[in-house]
N, C-alpha and C positions, 0 to 999 in steps of 0.2 A: 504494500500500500504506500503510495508518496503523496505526500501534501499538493496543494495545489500549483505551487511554486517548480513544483518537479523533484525532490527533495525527500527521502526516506520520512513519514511519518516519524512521531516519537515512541508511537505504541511498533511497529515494526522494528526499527532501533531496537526496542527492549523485547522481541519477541523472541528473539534467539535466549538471551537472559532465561525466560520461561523454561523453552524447549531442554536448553542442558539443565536446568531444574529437575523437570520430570524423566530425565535420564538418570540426575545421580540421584532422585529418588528411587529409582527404579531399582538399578544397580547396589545402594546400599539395601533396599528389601531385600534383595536376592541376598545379597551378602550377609547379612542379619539371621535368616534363616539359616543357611548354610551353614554359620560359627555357630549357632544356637544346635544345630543338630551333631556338629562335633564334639561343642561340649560335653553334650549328653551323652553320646559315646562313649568319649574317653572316661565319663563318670564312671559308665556301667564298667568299662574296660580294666580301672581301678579296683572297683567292688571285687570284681571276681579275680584278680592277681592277688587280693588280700585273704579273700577267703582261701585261694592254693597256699597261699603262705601260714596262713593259721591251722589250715589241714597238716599240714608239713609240720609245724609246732607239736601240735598234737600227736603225731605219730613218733617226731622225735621223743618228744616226753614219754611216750609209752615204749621204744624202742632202748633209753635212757634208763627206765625204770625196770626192763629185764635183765640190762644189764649188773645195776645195784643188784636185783636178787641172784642172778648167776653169782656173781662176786661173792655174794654172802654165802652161800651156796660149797662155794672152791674153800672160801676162809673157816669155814664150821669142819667140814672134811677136812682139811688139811689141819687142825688144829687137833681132832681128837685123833688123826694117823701119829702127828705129834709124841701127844702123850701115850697111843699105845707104842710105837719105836722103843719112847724113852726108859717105860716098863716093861722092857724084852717081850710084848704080847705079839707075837710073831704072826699068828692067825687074825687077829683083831687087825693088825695094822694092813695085812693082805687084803681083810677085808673093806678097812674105806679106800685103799686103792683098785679096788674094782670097783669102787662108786665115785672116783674123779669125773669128772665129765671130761669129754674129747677136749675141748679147749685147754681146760687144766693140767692134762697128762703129759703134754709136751715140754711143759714150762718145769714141771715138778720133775721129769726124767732130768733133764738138762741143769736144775739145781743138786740133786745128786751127783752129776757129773762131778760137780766142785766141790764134792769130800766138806761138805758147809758143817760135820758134827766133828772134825777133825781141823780144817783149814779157816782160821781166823781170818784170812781175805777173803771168802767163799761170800756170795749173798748170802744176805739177813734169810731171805724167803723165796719161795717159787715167782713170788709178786712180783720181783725185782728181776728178776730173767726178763730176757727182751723177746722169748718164747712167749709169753701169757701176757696173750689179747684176748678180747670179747668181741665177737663180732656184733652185737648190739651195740655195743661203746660208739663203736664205728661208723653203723646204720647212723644211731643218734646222730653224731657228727656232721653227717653228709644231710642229714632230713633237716639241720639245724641251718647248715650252709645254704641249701634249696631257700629253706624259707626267708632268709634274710636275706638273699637275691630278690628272689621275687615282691620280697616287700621293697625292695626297693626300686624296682620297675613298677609297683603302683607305685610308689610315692611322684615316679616321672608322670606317670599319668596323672594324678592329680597336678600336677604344673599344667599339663597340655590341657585338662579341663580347663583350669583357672583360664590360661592365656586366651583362648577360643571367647572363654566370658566377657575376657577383659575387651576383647575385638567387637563381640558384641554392644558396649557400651561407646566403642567410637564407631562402629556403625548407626548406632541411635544419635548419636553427636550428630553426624554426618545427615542423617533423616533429616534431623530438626531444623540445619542451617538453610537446608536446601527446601524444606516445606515453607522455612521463615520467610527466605529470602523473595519469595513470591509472592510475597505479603507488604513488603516494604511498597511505598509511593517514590522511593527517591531512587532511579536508575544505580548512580555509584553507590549507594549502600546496599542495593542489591547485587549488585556484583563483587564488591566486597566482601558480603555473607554468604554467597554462593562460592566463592573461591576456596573460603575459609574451609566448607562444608568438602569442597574436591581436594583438598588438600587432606584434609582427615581422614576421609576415605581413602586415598592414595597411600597412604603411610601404613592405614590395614590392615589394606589390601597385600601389599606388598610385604609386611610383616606376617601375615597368617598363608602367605605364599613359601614361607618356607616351614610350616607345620607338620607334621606328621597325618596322614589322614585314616581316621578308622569309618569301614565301609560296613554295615550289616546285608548281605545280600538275600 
């Protein structure tokens, strides 16, 4: 439209104004939704890396806690084979070495190695042999190591929720300049607040461009 002079109108002038308005309204929607659907994501994404990791807790503790009773287990036999040795009960002592467990007979053979009721440098105990493991001790170990891994891949996920959030809040930023700026009477403060509004979005934009993205398919 031109005045009558020949001369762009002032509503024309400012039409373009409008039009990239309703673009970067558009555009931060779109983008608003999109951060708002990653957040959520990454929530759930979180939730359940935490609960593997408390599973994992849990299993250590209880993996943990056969191991304490085996221990106790090798320490009660090995203390009354002990005391029948030390009372020449030859039969008694044969018999809690037929009740060692697999774990414990390795470590105990190999502490006798070392003449320990004759040799003053010999271990204190089968304990002390680097024979006697518990393969629970170990499970524990590994279920303990799992689980502070993976709590700490939620913990990333929660950043990438937050971040996703926080992009949502300058997507709404960016809504607002650009719904305002359509509203102003005065051309350069509408382009002013409209500038404002693409500049916010731009920054992001181009921040949640380098995201990580979780898909539910």
């Amino acid at each position: 439209m031109t005045s009558s002079n020949g001369e762009p109108s002032a509503k024309a002038k400012g039409g373009w104004v409008d039009t990239a308005a309703a673009i970067l309204l558009a555009a931060a929607a779109v983008a608003t939704a999109w951060s708002s659907y990653q957040a959520s994501r990454w929530t759930g994404e979180q939730a359940k890396a935490f609960s593997v990791a408390n599973a994992a807790r849990v299993e250590s503790t209880k993996a943990s806690n056969l191991a304490n009773a085996q221990s106790q287990i090798d320490i009660a036999l090995f203390t009354q084979w002990v005391d029948a040795y030390l009372t020449d009960d030859d039969e008694l002592a044969r018999f809690y070495e037929r009740r060692f467990r697999d774990e414990f007979d390795p470590a105990f053979r190999a502490w006798i190695d070392t003449d320990p009721f004759t040799d003053p440098s010999a271990p204190d105990s089968p304990f002390a042999m680097p024979e006697y493991a518990v393969a629970a001790n170990e499970q524990a170990r590994k279920l303990e190591a799992s689980a502070n891994e993976t709590a700490e891949t939620a913990r990333e996920y929660v950043q990438r929720a937050t971040n996703y959030v926080l992009a949502v809040v300058l997507f709404a930023v960016a809504l607002f300049f650009a719904g305002i700026s359509t509203k102003l009477p005065r051309p350069g403060l509408k382009k002013t607040v409209l500038a404002v509004g693409v500049i916010v979005f731009l920054v992001a934009a181009v921040w949640i461009a380098t995201f990580p993205i979780s898909l539910q398919i």
